[in-house]
N, C-alpha and C positions, 0 to 999 in steps of 0.2 A: 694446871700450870705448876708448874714444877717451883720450888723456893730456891732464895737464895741460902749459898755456905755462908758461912761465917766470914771467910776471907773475902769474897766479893760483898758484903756487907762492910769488910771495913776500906774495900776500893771507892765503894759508894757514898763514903762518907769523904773519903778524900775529894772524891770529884766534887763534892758541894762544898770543901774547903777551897778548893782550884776555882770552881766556879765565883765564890767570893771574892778572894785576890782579882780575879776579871773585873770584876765590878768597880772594885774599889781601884784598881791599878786604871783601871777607865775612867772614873773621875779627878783622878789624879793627874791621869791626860789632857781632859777638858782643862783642869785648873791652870797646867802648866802653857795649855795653848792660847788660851786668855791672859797670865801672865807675863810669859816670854815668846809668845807670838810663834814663828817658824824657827824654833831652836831645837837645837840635837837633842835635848830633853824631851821634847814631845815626842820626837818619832821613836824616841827609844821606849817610850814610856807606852803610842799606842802598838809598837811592836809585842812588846810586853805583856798587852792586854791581848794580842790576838793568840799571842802563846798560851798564856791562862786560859781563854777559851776553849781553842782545840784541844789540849789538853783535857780540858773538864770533860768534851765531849768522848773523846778516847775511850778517858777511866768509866765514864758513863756506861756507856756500850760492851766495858768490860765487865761490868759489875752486872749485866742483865741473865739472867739466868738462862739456860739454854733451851731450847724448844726440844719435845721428844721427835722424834721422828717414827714413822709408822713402822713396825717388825715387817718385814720381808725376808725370805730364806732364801740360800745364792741361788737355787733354781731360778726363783722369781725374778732376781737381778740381771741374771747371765742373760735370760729368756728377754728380758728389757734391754738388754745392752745389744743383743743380736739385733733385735728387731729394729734398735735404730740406725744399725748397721745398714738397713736394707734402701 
């Protein structure tokens, strides 16, 4: 398995800061919908948390290092790509 660079090392680190903001912008939702009940604060607030989230998972996904893939030479490709032609 191949490592990570440096630069997706410092993506990864963002995505667990994003991932945080989710958390915390999530309880901040719960608080607000207990407090003020159905107000435009809450929906913005779990809007907010869903953003933090996918986002986290984005950077995540960006941050994973790449899978090798097996050498093959164009012969071998061309030869694969005819054959599904058929």
């Amino acid at each position: 398995m191949s490592q990570r660079s440096a630069v997706k090392k410092v993506v990864l680190v963002i995505a667990g800061a994003t991932f945080t903001c989710a958390i915390l912008s999530l309880g901040l939702a719960f608080w607000a919908w207990m407090s003020y009940g159905k107000h435009v604060y809450t929906g913005s607030l779990f809007a907010t948390t869903f953003f933090f989230f996918t986002a986290a998972v984005v950077l995540y996904e960006m941050s994973r290092p790449r899978q090798t893939l097996p050498e093959t030479t164009a012969t071998e490709t061309v030869a694969a790509l005819a054959a599904d032609k058929r």
